[in-house]
N, C-alpha and C positions, 0 to 999 in steps of 0.2 A: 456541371459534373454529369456525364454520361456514361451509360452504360454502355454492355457490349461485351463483346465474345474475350476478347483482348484484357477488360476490366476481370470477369470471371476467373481467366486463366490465372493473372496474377494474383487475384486476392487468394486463390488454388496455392498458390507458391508462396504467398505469405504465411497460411496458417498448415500446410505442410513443410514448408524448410528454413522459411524466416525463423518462426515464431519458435518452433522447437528449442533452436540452437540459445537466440534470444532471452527465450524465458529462462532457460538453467541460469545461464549467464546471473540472470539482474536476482534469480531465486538464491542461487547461492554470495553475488556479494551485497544484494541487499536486506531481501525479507530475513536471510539469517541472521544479519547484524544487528536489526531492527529484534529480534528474539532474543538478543544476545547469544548465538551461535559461529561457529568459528565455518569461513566458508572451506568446502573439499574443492582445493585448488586444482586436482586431478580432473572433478568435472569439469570447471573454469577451461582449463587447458584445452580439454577433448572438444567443449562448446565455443569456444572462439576458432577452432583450428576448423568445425565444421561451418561457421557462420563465417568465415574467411571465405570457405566454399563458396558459399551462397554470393556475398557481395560480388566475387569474381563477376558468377552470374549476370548480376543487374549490373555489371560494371557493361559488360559489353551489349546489355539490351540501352542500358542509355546513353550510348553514343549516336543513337536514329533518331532516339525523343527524349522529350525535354523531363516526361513525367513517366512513373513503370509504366501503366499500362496503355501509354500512346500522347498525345498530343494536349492531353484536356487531366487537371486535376481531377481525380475520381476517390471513392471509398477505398480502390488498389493503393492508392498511397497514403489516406487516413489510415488502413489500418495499420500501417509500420509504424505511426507515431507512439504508441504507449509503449510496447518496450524499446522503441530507439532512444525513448526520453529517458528512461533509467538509465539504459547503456551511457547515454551523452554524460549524466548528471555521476555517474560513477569511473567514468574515467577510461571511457575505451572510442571516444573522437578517433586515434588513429584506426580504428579499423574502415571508418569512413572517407576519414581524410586523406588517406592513402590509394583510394581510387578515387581520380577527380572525377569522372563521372555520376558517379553516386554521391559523393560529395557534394559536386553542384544541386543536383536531384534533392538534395537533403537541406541545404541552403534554401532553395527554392519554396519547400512546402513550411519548413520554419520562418519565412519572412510573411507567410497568412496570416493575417488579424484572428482570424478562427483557430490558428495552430495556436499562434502567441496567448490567447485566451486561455489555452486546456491546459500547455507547458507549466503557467506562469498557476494554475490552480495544484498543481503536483508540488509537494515541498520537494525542498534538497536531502539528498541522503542524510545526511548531519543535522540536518534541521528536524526530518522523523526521529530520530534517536534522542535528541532532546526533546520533545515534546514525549515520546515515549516514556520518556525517565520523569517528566515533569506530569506525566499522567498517573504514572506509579505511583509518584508521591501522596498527588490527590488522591490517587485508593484509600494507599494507607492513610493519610488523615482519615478519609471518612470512617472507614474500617474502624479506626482508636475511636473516633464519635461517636460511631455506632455501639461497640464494645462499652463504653461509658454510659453512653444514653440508656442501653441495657441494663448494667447493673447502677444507677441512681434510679430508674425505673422500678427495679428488683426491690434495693433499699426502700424506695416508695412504697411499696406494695404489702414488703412485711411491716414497715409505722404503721400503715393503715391497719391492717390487720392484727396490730399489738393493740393498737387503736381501738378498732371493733372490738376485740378480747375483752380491752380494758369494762368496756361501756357494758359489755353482756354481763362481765362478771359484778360489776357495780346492781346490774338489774339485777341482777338474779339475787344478789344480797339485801338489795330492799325488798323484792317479791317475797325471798324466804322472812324479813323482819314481819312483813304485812301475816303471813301468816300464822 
């Protein structure tokens, strides 16, 4: 992986025009879903139509090379992995697969043992959502445990205290007999 003028430019284009389009995209049909929010398909719409832009782009820079920013995997194409991997896993392939260039491009860096590592640590949309719900539940249990373990605590606290009561007032009726 090398650096270089050509690396800079790109990773420039990724987080000024990739990434913009990109992140609305995966924020509105993922992180909202994962909230349970309904996505505004109005953004959806305007971020696919601009990130259409963009592939055009790279559609005709990787017809020279094999990788964006030249000849040699670089950090210019790690960085497009983490939202292309949402994009992929939520169902927008054809914005890729629709330009074989970039397609190939995309093919290429997901066949790395190092790509297949990071993909394969991301759940599936469907699969956050269940874990999400199966983590709510574990709140709530704890929460009811908690709530309980409070007041049997509570309970505890006023026995003893009835407890103590009892035993002062016992003393205190032999101290005044003593007297």
């Amino acid at each position: 992986m090398y650096g270089g003028t050509d690396v800079d430019i790109w990773l420039e284009a990724e987080s000024q025009n990739y990434n913009p389009p990109a992140s609305k995209i995966v924020y509105e049909k993922v992180f909202k879903k994962w909230r349970g929010e309904s996505a505004d398909m109005d953004v959806v719409k305007r971020s696919v139509e601009e990130l259409e832009r963009v592939l055009d782009v790279y559609e005709k820079r990787l017809e020279t090379v094999p990788y964006i920013a030249g000849d040699e995997f670089s950090i210019a194409d790690i960085s497009h992995i983490p939202y292309t991997n949402l994009l992929l896993k939520c169902g927008y392939k054809s914005l890729y697969k629709d330009r074989p260039n970039v397609y190939r491009w995309l093919k290429r860096i997901i066949k790395r043992d190092s790509v297949q590592y990071i993909i394969n640590q991301t759940p599936d949309v469907e699969e956050k959502e269940v874990n999400i719900e199966k983590q709510e539940k574990d709140i709530s249990k704890r929460v009811d445990k908690l709530v309980l373990d409070k007041q049997l605590n509570m309970e505890f606290d006023m026995d003893k205290d009835k407890d103590k009561e009892g035993r002062e007032d016992k003393r205190n009726k032999r101290t005044n007999k003593v007297k």
